[in-house]
Each structure stands twice: as structure tokens, then as C-alpha cells.
DOKE-309275 format. One record per residue (C-alpha): residue in three letters; x, y, z. Coordinates in steps of 0.001 Angstrom, whole numbers, padded with zeros to 6 digits, always signed. Example, Ala and Ser with C-alpha at 12.3 -4.5 7.8 and 13.67 -1.06 7.14 Angstrom:
<recs>
Ala+012300-004500+007800 Ser+013670-001060+007140 
</recs>
This chain:
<recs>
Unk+047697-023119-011031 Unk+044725-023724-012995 Unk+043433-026323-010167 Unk+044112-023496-007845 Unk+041645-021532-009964 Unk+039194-024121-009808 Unk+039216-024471-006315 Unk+038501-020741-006050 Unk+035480-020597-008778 Unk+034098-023717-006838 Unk+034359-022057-003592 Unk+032341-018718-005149 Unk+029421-020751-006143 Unk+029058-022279-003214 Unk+028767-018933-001018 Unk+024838-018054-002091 Unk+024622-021376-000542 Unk+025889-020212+002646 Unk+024047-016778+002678 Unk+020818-016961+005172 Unk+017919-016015+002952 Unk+015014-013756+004194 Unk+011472-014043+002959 Unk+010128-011241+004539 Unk+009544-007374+003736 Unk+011218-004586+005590 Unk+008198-003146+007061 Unk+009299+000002+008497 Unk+010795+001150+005195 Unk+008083+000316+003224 Unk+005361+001733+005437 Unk+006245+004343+008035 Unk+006395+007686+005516 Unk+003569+009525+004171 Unk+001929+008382+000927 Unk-000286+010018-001922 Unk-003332+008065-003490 Unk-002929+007824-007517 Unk-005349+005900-008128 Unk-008177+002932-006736 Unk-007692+000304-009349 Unk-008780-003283-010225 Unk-005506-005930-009656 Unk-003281-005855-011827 Unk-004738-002736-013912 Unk-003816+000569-013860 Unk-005665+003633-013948 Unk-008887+003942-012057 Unk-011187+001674-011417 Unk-014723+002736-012889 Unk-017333+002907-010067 Unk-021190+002582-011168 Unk-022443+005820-009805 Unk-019590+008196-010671 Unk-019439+010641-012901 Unk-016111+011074-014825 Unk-015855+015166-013791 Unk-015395+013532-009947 Unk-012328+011455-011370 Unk-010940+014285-012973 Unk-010567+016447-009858 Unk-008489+013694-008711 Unk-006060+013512-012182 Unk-005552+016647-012562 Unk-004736+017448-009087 Unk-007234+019405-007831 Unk-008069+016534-005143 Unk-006231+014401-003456 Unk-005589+012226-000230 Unk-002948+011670+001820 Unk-002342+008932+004216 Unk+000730+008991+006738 Unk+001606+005740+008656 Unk+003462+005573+011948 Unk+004333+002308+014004 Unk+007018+000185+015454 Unk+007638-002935+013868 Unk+008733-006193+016096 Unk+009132-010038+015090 Unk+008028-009269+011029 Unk+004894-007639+012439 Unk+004516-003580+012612 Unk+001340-001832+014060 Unk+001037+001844+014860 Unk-001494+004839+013803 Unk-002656+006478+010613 Unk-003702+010014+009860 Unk-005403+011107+006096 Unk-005554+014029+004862 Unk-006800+015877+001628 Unk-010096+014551+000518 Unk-010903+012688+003600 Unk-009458+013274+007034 Unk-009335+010133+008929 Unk-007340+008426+011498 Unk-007027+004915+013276 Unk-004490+002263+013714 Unk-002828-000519+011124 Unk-000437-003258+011484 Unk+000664-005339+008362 Unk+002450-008811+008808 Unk+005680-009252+006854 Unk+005859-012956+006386 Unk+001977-013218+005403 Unk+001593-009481+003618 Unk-001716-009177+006074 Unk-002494-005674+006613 Unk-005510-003991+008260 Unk-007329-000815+009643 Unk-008476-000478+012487 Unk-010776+001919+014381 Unk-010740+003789+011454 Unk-012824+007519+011931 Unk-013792+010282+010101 Unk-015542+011789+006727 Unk-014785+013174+003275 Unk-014052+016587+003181 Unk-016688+017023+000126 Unk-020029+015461+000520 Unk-020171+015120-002960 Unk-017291+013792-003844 Unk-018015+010321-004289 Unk-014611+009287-004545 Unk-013536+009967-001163 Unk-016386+007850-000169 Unk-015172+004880-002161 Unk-011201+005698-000481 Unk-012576+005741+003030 Unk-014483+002628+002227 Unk-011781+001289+000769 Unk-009369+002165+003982 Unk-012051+000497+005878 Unk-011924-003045+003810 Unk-008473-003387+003795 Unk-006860-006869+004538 Unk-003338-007382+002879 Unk-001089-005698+000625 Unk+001006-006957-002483 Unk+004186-005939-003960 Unk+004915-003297-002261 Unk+008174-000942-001989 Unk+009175+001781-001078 Unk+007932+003228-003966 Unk+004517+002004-004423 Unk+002166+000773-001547 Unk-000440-001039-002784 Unk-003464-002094-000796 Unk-006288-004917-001356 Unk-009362-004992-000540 Unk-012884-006551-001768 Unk-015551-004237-002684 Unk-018712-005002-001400 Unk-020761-004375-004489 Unk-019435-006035-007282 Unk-017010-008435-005668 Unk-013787-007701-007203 Unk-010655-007402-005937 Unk-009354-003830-005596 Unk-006342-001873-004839 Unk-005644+001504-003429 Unk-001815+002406-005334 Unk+000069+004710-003527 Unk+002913+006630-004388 Unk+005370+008613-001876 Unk+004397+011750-001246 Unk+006605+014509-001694 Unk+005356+017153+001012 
</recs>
């Protein structure tokens, strides 16, 4: 009996062995939904990033809710790669085409158009900018979508964080 046992407990850790591992992300369910900007952000902070230029009253609008942007992703994904189109809404309206690479978390904008609805509202300049600059994403879920991108000025690493959006 208790060799019996053995057998079995030596035949359960051996099964991860035989499981086929997959280093890739599920593209379609992390992308193709519509998502709400929190923040633009330094990597690995939180809260936003502090622009030279920008007065904290612009920032504001966007915590307390009285801006905000959109951006809704549709595509088709085949062999770990997904491309399709992209609509924004809220403080800019723009549109284009993305694709994002599973295996290498690439991800980019393409033919990306339009304006911020406010001409003062240099935040939606920085997000459009930001779309614009765009070249991989990081830890992403379906809960958070968070793209990377250089900005031009100072050089750092930034990240548009995205949360789902729930209309």
C-alpha cells in the first residue's frame, strides 16, 4: 500500500512536467475592449507624471473627473500577433491602427489622426503625443493596460495606465 502511494505522489509531480507551457499573452483579452486613461506616469510610479509646463488646475480636471479619454481597440489577433483600429474619445478624439506582439510585448500606433478637444488642455496634448510614441507595453491584464513610450523632452520612460472602462 504505502509503495502504491508513492507511486501515485511520484506520478503527480511529474505532470507540470508534462504540461506544454505558454510564454505568451492572450492578446485579444487583454486588448480588444474599451479602456479609460488614469493616469500618464513615470515606470514603475504611480500617479501622474509632472510635465514642465503644466499647471496643476489642468491635472485636476482629469482627477476629479471632469476630463477624461477614452481609447477603444478592435483587431484580430493571428500567430501571437493582433493588429486592428483604434478610436479615442473624451479629451482627444483620435483614430488609427495598432498591433502589439505577444511573444515580444511590441506594440505600436499607427496612422494615428486627430486633436484635443480643448486647445488648452495641455494634457491631451501630452496623451496624443504619448499615443503617437508608443512602442511596447508591460504587464498588462485585463485589468490594467499599460503603455511605454519615451518622451521626447526629458528622456524618460513613460507609461499611459489604463483601466477598463465601464461605459
Amino acid at each position: 500500500m504505502k509503495k502504491n502511494i508513492c507511486k501515485i505522489i511520484g506520478l503527480l509531480l511529474l505532470l507540470p512536467l508534462f504540461s506544454e507551457c505558454n510564454d505568451t499573452d492572450d492578446l485579444s483579452e487583454i486588448f480588444v475592449r474599451k479602456w479609460k486613461l488614469t493616469y500618464i506616469t513615470k515606470v514603475n510610479s504611480h500617479g501622474w507624471y509632472t510635465f514642465p509646463g503644466i499647471d496643476d488646475s489642468n491635472y485636476k480636471e482629469y482627477r476629479d473627473g471632469n476630463k477624461s479619454f477614452t481609447l477603444t481597440l478592435s483587431g484580430n489577433e493571428a500567430d501571437n500577433v493582433i493588429q486592428g483600429t483604434f478610436i479615442g474619445a473624451g479629451s482627444v478624439i483620435t483614430s488609427g491602427k495598432w498591433n502589439a506582439n505577444g511573444k515580444s510585448q511590441q506594440f505600436g500606433m499607427h496612422d494615428v489622426e486627430g486633436s484635443p478637444t480643448d486647445g488648452k488642455d495641455k494634457i491631451a496634448n501630452k496623451i496624443l503625443e504619448g499615443l503617437k510614441l508608443v512602442n511596447s507595453y508591460k504587464g498588462s491584464d485585463s485589468n490594467n493596460l499599460f503603455l511605454h513610450y519615451e518622451e521626447p523632452t526629458s528622456k524618460e520612460e513613460l507609461c499611459l495606465v489604463f483601466a477598463p472602462s465601464r461605459n
